[in-house]
Structure formats: C-alpha cells, structure tokens
N, C-alpha and C positions, 0 to 999 in steps of 0.2 A: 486330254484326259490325263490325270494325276497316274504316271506309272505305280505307284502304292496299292491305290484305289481298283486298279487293272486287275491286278494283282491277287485279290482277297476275290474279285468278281470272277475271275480263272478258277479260283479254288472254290467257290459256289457250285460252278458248274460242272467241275469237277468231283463233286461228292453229289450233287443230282445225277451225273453220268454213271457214276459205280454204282449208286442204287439201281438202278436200270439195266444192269450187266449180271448175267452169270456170275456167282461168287463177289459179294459187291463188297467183301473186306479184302480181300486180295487183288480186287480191280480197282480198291481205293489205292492201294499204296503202291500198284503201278503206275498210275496214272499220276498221283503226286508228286512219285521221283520223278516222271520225265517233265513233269511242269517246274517240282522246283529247279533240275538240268536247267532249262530254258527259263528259266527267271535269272539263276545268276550267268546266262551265258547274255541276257538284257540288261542287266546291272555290270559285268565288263564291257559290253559296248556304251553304256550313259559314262561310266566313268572314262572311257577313252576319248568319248565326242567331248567331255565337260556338258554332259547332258542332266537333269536330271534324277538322282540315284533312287535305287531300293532301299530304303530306310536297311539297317543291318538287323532292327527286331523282326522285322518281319523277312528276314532269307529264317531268322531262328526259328519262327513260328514256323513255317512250312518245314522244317526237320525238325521240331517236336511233333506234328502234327502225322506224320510219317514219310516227309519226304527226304530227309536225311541220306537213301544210297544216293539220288539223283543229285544231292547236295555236294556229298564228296566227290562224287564223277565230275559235278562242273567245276569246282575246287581245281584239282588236277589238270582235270581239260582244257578251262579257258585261264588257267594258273590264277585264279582269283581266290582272297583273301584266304591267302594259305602261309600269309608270314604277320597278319595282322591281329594283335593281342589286344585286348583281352575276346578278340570275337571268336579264334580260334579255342581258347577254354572255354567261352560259353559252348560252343558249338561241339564240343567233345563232351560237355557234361549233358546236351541235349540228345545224343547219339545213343550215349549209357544209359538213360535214362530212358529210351524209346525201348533198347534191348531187352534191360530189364522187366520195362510194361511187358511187353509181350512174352515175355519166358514166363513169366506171371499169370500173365492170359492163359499161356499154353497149359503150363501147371493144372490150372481152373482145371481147364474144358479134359484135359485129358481122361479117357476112362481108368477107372481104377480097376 
C-alpha cells in the first residue's frame, strides 16, 4: 500500500474517531498532532531505509489541517526536515496561519 494513500486514510479515521469522542474539536486536534508525530517519525524512517517517502505536501496538509504541534515535536524529535527550505517556510507560514484561524474562531465564539 502507497504510504501517501496510508496516510489521508489515518486521517479519515481520525476525524470519524473525534466525532465519536467527548469534545470532538479538541479530540480532533489531539489526535492529529499525535498522528502527524507518527507520520513524520515514518517519513524519517522511509528516508533512512531509501524507502518510499511522505510526499512533503502532504506532512503540510496534516499542519494545516491542525496537526502542526505533532508536526514540530517530530521535527525536533526525529530531527527531520528542520534544515530543508523552502519546506521549512511553507511550514511556518502553515503554523501562522492555523494560529491565526483559531484566534479568529476564539474571537467568534467568545461571549461578549
């Protein structure tokens, strides 16, 4: 099976799982960071075997999508593409752009 493919069908199952949970937008974006963690802690092992790789739009899409904390943890963690440009600026302006959504959201919903 195409690890890409794997990949978007994790995340399927993963936004049917948080529907199903107590608080299913804050169980979304639990459950996304530790999936995206474990996607690129699978994308530095395909790159170490010469395996493979995660396409790099799609590590983006999973930290636009709200997986971004899990994103930078594996960054750090498994030292993956944390010197590689231009992925590193897309991936900082996907981070901003998430922060912002949500301050926005918050704004919204907050009582006045």
């Amino acid at each position: 099976m195409n690890l890409n493919y794997f990949c978007y069908v994790l995340l399927a199952f993963t936004a049917a799982g948080s529907a199903l949970l107590p608080h299913p937008l804050a169980m979304w974006f639990v459950l996304v960071s530790a999936l995206t963690l474990v996607i690129y802690g699978a994308d530095k092992l395909a790159a170490r075997k010469a395996w493979r790789r995660v396409p790099e739009a799609t590590l983006l899409i999973f930290g636009v999508v709200g997986g971004w904390p899990g994103a930078i943890l594996g960054q750090q963690l498994f030292r993956h593409k944390t010197q590689k440009q231009p992925f590193k600026t897309y991936f900082m302006i996907t981070v901003i752009l998430n922060v912002r959504a949500a301050a926005g959201g918050l704004a919204i919903l907050a009582p006045d």
